[in-house]
ZAKOL-335387 format. One record per residue: x, y, z of N, C-alpha, C in turn; residue number from 1; chain; residue in one letter. Coordinates in steps of 0.2 Angstrom, whole numbers, plus 5000, padded with zeros to 4 digits. Example, Ala and Ser with C-alpha at 12.3 -4.5 7.8 and 13.67 -1.06 7.14 Angstrom:
BEGIN
> 5066	4972	5039	5062	4978	5039	5066	4984	5039	1	A	A;
> 5064	4989	5035	5068	4995	5036	5064	5000	5039	2	A	S;
***
This chain:
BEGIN
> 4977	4988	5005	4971	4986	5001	4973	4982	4996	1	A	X;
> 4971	4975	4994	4970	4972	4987	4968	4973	4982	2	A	X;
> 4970	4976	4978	4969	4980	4971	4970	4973	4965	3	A	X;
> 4971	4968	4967	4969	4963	4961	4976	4957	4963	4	A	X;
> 4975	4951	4960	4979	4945	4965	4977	4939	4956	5	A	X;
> 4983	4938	4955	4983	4932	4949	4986	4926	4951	6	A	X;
> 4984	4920	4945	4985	4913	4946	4990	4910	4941	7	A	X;
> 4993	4908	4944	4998	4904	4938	5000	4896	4940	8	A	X;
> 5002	4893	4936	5003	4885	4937	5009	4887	4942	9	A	X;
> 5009	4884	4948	5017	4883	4952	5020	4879	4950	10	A	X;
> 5026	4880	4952	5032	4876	4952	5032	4871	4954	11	A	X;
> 5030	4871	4963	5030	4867	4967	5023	4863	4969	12	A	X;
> 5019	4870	4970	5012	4867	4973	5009	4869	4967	13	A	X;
> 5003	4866	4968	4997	4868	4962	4996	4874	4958	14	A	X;
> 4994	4879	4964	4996	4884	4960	5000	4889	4964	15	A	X;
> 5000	4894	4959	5005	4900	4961	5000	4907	4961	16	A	X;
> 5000	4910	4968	4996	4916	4968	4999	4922	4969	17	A	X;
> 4998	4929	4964	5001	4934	4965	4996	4938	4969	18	A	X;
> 4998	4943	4973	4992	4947	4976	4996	4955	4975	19	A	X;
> 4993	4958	4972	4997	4967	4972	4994	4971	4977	20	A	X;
> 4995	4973	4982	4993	4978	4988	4994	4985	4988	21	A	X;
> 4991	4990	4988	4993	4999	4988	4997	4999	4997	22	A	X;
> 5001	5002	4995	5005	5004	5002	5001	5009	5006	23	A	X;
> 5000	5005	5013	4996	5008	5020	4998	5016	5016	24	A	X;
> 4992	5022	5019	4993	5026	5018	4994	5032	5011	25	A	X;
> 4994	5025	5005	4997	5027	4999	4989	5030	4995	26	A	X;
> 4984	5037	4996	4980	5037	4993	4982	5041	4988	27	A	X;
> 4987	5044	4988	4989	5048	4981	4985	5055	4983	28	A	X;
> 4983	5058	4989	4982	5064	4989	4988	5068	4991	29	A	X;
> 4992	5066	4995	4999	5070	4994	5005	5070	4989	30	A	X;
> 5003	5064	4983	5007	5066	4979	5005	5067	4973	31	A	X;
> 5003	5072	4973	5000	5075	4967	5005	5072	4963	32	A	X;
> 5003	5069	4955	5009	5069	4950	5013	5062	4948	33	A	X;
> 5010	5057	4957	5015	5054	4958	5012	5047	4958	34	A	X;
> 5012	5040	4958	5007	5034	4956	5008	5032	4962	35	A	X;
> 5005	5029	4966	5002	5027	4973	5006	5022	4971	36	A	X;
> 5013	5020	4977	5017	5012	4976	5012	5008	4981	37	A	X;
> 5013	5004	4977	5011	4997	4978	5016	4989	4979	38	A	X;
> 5013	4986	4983	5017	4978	4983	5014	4973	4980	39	A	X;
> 5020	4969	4978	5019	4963	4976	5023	4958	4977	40	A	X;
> 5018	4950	4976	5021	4946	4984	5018	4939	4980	41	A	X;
> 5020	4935	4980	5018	4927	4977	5019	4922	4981	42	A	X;
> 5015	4919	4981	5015	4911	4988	5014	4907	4982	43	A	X;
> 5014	4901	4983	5012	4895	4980	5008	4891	4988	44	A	X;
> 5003	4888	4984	5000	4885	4988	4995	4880	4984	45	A	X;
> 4991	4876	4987	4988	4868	4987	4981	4871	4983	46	A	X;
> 4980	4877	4988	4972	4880	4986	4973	4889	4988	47	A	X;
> 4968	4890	4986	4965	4899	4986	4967	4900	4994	48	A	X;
> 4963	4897	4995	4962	4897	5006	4969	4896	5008	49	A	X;
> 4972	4892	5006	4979	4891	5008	4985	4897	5005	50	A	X;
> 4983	4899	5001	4989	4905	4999	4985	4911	5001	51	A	X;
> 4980	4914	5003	4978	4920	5007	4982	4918	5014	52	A	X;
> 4980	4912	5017	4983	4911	5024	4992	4911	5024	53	A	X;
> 4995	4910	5019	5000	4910	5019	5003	4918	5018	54	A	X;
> 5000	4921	5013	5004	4930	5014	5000	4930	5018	55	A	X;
> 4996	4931	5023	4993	4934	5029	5001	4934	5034	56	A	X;
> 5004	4928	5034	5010	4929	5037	5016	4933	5036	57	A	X;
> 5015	4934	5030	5020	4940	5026	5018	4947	5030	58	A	X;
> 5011	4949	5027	5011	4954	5027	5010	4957	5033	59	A	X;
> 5008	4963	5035	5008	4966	5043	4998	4967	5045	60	A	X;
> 4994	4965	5038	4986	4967	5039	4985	4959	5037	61	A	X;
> 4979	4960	5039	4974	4953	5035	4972	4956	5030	62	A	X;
> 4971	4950	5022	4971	4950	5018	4964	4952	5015	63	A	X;
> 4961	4955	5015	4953	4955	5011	4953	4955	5006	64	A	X;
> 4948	4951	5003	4947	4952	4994	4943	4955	4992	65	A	X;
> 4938	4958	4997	4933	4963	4996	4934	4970	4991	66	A	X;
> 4941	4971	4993	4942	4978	4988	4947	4976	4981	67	A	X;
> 4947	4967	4978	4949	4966	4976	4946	4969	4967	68	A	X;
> 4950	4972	4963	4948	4974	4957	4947	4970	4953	69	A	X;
> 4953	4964	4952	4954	4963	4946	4958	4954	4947	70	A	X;
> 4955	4950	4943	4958	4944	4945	4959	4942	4937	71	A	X;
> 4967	4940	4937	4971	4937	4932	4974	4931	4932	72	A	X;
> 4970	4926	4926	4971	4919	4926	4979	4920	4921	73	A	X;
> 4986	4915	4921	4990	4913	4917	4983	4911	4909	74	A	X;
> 4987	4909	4905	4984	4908	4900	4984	4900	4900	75	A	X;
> 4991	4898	4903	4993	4893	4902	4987	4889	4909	76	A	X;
> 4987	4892	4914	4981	4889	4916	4975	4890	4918	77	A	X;
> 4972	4894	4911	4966	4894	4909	4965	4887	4905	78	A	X;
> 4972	4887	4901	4969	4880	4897	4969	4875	4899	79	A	X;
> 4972	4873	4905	4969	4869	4910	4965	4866	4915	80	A	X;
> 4960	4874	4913	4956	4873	4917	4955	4877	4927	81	A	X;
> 4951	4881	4924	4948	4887	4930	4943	4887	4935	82	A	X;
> 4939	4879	4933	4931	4880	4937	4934	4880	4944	83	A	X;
> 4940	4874	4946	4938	4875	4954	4942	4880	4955	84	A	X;
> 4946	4884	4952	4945	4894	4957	4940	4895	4956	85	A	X;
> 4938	4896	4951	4931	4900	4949	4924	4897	4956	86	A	X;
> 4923	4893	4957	4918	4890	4960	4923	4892	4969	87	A	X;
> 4928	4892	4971	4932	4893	4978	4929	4900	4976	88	A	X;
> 4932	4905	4972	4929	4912	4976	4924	4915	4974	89	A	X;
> 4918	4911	4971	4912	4912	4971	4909	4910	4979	90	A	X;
> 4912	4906	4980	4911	4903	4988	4913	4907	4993	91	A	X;
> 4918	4913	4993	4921	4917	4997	4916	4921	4998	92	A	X;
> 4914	4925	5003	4908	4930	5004	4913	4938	5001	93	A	X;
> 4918	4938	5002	4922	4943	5003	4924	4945	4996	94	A	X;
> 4924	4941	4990	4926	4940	4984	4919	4945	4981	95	A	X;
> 4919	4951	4977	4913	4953	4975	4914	4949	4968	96	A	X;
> 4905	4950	4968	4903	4946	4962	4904	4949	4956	97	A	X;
> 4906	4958	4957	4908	4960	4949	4915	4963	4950	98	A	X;
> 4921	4957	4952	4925	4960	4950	4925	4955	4944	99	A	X;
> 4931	4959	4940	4934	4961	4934	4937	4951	4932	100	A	X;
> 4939	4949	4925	4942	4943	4925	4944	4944	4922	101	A	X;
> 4953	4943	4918	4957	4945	4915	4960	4938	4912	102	A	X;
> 4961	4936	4907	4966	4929	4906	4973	4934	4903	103	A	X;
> 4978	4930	4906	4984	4935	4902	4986	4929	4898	104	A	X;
> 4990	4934	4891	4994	4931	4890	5001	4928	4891	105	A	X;
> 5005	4931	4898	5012	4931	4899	5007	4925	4906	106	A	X;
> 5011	4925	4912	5011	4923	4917	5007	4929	4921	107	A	X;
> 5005	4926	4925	4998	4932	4929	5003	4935	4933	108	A	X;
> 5009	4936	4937	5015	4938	4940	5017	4943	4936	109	A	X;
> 5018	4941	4931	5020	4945	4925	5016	4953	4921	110	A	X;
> 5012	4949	4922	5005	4956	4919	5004	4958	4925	111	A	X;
> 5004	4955	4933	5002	4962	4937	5008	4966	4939	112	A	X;
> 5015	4965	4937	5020	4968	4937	5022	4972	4931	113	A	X;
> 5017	4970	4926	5019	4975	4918	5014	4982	4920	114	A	X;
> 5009	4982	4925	5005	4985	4922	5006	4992	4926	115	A	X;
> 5007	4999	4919	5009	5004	4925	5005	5009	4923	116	A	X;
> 5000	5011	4925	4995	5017	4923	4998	5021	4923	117	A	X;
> 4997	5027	4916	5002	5034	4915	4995	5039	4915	118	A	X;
> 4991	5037	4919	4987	5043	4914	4982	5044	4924	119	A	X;
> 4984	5037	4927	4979	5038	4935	4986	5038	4940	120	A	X;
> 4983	5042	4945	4988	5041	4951	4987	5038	4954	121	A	X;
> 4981	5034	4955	4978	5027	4960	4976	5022	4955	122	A	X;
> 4982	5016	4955	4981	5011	4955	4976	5007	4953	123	A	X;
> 4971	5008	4959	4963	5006	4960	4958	5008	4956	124	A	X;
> 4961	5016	4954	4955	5017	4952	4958	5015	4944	125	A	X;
> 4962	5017	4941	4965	5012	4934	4962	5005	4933	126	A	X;
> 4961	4999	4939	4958	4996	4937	4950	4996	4938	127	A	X;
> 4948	5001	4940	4939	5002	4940	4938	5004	4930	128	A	X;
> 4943	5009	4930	4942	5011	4924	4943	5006	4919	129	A	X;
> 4949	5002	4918	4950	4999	4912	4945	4996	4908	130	A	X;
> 4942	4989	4913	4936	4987	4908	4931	4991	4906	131	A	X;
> 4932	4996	4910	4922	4999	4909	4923	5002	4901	132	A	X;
> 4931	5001	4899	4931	5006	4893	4925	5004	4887	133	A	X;
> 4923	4999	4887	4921	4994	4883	4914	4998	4883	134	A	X;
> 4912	5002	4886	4905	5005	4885	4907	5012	4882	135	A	X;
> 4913	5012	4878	4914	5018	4875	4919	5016	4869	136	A	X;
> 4923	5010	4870	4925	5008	4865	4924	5004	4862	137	A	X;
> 4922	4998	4864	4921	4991	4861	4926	4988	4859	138	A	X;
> 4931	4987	4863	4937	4984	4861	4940	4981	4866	139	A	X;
> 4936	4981	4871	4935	4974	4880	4927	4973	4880	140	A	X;
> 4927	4970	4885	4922	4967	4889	4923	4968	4897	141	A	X;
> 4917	4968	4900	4917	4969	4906	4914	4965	4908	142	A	X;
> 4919	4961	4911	4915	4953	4912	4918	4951	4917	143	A	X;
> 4914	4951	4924	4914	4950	4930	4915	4943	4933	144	A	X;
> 4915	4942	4938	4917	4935	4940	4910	4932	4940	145	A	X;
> 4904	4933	4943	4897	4933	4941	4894	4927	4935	146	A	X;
> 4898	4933	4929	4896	4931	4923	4898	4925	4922	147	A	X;
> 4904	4925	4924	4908	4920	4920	4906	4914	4924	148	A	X;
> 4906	4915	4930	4902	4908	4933	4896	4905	4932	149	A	X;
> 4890	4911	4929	4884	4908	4927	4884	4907	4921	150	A	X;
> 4891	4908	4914	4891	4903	4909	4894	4898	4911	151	A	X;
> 4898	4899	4916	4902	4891	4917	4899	4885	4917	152	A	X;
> 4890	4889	4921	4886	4882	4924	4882	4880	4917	153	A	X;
> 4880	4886	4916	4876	4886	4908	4879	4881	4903	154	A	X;
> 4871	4877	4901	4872	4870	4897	4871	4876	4890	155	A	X;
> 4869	4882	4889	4868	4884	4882	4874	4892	4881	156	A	X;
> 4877	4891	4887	4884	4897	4884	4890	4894	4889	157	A	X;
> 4894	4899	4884	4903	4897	4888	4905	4904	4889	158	A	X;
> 4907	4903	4895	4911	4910	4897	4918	4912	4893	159	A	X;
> 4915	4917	4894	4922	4923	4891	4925	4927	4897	160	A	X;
> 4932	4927	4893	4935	4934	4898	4940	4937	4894	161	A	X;
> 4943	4944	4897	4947	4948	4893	4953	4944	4894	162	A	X;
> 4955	4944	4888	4963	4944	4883	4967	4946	4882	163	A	X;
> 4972	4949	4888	4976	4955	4887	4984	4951	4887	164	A	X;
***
């Protein structure tokens, strides 16, 4: 299952996509105590469409973005601009409309390999929980891919996304 996939400027090709997957059979009921491992895996590619078909080689399942949580832009290529991802997986049927949008400050490769929940034993469910905190704290936002695409279009708002 895809538990969230980030973007970074490539080296080579355009861009650089990370994708983190929970390991077949890893739901965390048999290890009580213990944190569902997970893979992570980076392609570089031309477009979105082209670096899904590329780890689809890699990996042993087809890649769904359906159960995706969490999608992280670099920072460096926020500031260069995001609309054609944002518009490419708005166009994916598979891509839900509320997942999560994160801008990092490191390299998107690098915060989805920094990030080690100590408090969930599933992964997935850590990143359901993280933004929602924002109705309890005020200290995120829970801003979907949705949103940020219907400020993008919008002539009287600018989309926001979380800052971490």
């Amino acid at each position: 299952m895809l538990l969230q996939f980030g973007f970074d400027v490539g080296d080579t090709e355009r861009i650089k996509v990370t994708f983190q997957f929970t390991m077949p059979n890893s739901s965390g009921e048999n290890n009580a105590g213990e944190t569902a491992p997970s893979v992570i895996d980076s392609v570089e590619a031309a477009c979105i469409e082209s670096a899904v078909n590329l780890i689809n080689t890699f990996v042993s399942k087809e890649v769904n973005l359906s159960h995706c949580k969490v999608i992280v832009f670099s920072e460096e290529m926020a500031k260069q601009g995001i609309s054609k991802e944002i518009y490419s997986l708005m166009n994916k049927v598979e891509v839900r409309p509320d997942t999560n949008i994160i801008i990092s400050t490191t390299t998107a490769e690098e915060y989805i390999r920094s990030v080690k929940p100590s408090l969930e034993n599933l992964v997935a469910k850590f990143y359901e929980i993280l933004p929602r905190s924002s109705e309890y704290t005020g200290y995120t936002s829970d801003i979907h891919l949705i949103d940020f695409f219907n400020k993008l279009e919008s002539m009287s708002e600018e989309p926001i996304a979380i800052l971490r």
